[in-house]
ZAKOLBA-704848 format. One record per residue: residue in three letters; x, y, z of N, C-alpha, C, O, CB in turn. Coordinates in steps of 0.05 Angstrom, whole numbers, padded with zeros to 5 digits, always signed. Glycine has a CB too. Layout:
<atoms>
alaXYZXYZXYZXYZXYZ...
</atoms>
This chain:
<atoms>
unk+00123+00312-00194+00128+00289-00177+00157+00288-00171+00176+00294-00186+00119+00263-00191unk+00158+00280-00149+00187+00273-00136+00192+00248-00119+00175+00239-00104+00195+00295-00118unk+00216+00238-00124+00220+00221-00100+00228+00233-00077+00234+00257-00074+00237+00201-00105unk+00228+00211-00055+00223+00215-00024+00234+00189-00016+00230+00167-00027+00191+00219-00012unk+00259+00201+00016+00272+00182+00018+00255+00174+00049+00245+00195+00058+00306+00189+00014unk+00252+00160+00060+00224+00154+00089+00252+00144+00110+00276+00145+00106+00188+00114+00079unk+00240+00135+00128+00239+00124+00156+00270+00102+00147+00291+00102+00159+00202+00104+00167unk+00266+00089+00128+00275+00065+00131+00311+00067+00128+00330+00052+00132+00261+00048+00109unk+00306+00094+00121+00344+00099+00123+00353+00109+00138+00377+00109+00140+00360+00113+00106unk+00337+00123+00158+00349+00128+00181+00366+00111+00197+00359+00091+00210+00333+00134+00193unk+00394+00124+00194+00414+00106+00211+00428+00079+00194+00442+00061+00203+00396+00094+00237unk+00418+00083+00170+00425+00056+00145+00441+00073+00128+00466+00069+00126+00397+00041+00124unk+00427+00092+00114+00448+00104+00098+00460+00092+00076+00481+00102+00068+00467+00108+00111unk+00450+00072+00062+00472+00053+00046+00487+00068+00026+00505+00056+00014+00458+00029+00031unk+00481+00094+00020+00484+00106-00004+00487+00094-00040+00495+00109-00059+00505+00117+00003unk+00481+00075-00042+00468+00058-00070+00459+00080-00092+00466+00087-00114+00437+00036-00061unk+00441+00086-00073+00423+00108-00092+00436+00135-00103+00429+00149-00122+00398+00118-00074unk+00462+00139-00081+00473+00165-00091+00485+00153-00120+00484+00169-00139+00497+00181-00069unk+00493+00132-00124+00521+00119-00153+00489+00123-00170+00499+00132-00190+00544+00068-00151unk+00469+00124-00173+00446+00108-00190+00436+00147-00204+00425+00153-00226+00415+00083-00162unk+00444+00163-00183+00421+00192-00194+00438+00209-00215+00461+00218-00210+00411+00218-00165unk+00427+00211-00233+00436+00230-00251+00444+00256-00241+00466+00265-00244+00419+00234-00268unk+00425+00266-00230+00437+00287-00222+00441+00296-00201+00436+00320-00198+00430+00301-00230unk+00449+00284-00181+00466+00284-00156+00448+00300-00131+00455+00316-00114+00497+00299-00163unk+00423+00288-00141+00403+00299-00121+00395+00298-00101+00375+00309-00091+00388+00298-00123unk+00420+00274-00086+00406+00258-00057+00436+00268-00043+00459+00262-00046+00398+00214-00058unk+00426+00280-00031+00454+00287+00004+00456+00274+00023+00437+00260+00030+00450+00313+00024unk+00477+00274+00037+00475+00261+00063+00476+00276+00080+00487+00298+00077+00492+00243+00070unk+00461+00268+00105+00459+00290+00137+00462+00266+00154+00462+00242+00147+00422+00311+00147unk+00464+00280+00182+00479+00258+00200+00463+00226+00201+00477+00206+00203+00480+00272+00233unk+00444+00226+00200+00431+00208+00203+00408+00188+00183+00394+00168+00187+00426+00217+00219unk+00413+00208+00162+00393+00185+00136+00403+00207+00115+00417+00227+00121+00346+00179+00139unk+00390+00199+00085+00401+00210+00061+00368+00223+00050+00347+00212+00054+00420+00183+00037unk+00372+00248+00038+00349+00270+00036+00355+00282+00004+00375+00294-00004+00352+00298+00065unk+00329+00273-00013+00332+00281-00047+00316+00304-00047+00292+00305-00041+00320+00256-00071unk+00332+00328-00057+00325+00353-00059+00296+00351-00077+00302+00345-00100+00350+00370-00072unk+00273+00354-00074+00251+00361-00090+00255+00380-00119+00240+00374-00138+00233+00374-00071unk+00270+00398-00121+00275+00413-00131+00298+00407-00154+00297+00418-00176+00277+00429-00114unk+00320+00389-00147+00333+00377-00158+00333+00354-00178+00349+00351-00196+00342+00376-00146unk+00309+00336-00169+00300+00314-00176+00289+00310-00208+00271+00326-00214+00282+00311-00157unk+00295+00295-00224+00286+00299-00252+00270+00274-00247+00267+00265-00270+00310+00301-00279unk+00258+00257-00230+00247+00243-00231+00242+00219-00250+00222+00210-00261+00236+00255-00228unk+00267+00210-00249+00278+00182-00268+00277+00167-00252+00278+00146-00266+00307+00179-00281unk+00273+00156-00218+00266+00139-00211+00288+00117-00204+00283+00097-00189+00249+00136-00227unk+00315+00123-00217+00336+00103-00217+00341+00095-00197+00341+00070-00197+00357+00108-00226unk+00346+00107-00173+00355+00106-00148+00328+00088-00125+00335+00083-00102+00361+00140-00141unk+00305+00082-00134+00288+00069-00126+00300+00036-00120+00299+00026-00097+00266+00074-00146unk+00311+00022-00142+00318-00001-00143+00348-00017-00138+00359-00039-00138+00309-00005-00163unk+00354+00015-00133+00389+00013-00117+00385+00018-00092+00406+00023-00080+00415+00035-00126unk+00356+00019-00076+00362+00026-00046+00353-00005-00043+00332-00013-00052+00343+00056-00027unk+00373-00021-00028+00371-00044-00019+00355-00045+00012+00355-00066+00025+00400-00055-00021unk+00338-00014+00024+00330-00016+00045+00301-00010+00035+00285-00006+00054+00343+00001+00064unk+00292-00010+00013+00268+00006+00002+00254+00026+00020+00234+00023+00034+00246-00013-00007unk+00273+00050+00015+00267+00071+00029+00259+00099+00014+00255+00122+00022+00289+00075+00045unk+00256+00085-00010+00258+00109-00026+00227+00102-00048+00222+00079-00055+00293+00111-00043unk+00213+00123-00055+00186+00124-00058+00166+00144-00071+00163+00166-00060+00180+00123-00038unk+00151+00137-00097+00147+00163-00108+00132+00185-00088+00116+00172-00075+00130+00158-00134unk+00131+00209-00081+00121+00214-00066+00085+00216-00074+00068+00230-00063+00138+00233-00057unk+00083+00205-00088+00052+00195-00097+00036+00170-00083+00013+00164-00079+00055+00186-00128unk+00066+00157-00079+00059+00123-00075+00073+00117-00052+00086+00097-00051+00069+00099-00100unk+00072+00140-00023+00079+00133-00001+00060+00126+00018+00038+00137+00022+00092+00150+00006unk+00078+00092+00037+00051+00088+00053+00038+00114+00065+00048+00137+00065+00056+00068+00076unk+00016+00107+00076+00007+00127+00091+00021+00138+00112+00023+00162+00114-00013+00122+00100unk+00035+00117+00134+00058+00131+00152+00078+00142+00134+00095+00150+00150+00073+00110+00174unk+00082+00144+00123+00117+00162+00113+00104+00181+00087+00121+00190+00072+00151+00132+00096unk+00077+00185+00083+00080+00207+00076+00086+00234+00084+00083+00249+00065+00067+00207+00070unk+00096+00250+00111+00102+00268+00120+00136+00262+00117+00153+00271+00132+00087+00272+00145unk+00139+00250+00099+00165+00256+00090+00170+00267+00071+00193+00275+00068+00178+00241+00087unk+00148+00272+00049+00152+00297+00038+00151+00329+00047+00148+00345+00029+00138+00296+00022unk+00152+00335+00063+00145+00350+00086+00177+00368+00098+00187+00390+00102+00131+00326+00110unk+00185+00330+00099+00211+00334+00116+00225+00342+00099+00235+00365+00100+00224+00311+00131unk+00232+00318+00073+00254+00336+00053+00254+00358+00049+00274+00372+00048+00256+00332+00030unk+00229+00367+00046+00236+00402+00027+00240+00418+00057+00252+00439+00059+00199+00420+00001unk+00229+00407+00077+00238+00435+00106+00262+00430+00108+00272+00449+00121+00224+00433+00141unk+00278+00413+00103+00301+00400+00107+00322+00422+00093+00340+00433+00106+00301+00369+00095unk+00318+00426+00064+00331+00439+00042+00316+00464+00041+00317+00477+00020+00329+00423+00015unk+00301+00476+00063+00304+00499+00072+00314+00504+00092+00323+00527+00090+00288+00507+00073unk+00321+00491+00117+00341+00498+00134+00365+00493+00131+00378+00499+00151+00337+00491+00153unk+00380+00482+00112+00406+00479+00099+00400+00485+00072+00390+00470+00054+00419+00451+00102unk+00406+00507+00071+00410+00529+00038+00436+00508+00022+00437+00498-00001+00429+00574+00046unk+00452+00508+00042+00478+00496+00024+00471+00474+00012+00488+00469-00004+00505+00487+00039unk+00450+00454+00011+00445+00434+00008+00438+00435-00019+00416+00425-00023+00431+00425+00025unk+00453+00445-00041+00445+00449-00072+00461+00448-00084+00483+00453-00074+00434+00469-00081unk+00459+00442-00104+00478+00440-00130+00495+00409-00137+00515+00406-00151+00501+00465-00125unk+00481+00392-00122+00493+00365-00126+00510+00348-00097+00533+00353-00092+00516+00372-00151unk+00496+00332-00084+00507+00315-00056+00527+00311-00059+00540+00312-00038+00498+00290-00048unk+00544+00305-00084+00575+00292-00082+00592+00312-00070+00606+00313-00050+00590+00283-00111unk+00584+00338-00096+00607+00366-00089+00602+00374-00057+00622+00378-00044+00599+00401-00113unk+00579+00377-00046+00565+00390-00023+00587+00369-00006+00609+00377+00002+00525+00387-00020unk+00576+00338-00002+00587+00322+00021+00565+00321+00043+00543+00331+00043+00615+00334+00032unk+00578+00307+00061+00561+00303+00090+00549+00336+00097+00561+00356+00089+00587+00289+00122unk+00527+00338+00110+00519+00354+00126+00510+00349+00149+00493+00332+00153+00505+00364+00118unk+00523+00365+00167+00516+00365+00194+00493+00380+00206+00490+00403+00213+00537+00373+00206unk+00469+00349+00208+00446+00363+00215+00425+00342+00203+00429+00325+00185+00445+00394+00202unk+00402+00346+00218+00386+00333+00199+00356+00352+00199+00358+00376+00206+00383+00299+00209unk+00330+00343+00192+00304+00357+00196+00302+00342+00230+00315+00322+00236+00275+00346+00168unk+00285+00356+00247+00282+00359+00277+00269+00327+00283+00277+00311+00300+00260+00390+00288unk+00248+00323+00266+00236+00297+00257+00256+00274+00263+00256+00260+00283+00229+00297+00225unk+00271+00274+00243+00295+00250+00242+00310+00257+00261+00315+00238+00275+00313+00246+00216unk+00319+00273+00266+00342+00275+00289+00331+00260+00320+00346+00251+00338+00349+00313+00295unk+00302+00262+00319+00298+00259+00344+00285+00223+00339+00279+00207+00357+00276+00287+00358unk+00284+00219+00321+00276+00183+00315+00279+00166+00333+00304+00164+00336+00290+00168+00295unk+00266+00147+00350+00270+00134+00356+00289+00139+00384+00299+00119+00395+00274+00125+00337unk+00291+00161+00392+00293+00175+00408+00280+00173+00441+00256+00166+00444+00288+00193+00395unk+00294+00179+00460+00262+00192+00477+00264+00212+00489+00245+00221+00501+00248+00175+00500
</atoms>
């Protein structure tokens, strides 16, 4: 199990959740914040520091934002660099094709 960051940070960003993760599993990209699946030790901390509740076991996602597990991990395959901890990494320029185009037309 992993968490999953959905819809609701797009363009919010509060970063809360990055001060809350042990292990520095959530990155930022231009337009919302994305927790590496792979990174994730699944402590959950960062759930009750997102003041946008955007963040979600990916077990217990509504039915619309479950294809956000989808997005994270395609996400952290088209940005390789996106490992070893969000703080050291920093912003990335870019997001999954999904979010980039949000709300969009």
């Amino acid at each position: 199990m992993t968490y999953v960051i959905t819809s609701a940070c797009i363009d919010l960003k509060d970063r809360a959740c990055t001060e809350e993760c042990p292990v520095d599993a959530i990155y930022e990209a231009d337009r919302m914040l994305y927790i590496n699946p792979d990174e994730c030790v699944d402590c959950g901390k960062c759930v009750p520091a997102c003041p946008n509740d955007a963040i979600a076991s990916e077990y217990k996602l509504e039915p619309d934002q479950e294809r956000f597990v989808e997005i994270a991990a395609e996400f952290f395959e088209a940005f390789p660099e996106a490992s070893g901890g969000g703080e050291e990494v920093g912003p990335i320029a870019g997001d999954h094709p999904v979010v980039a185009a949000w709300g969009r037309p």
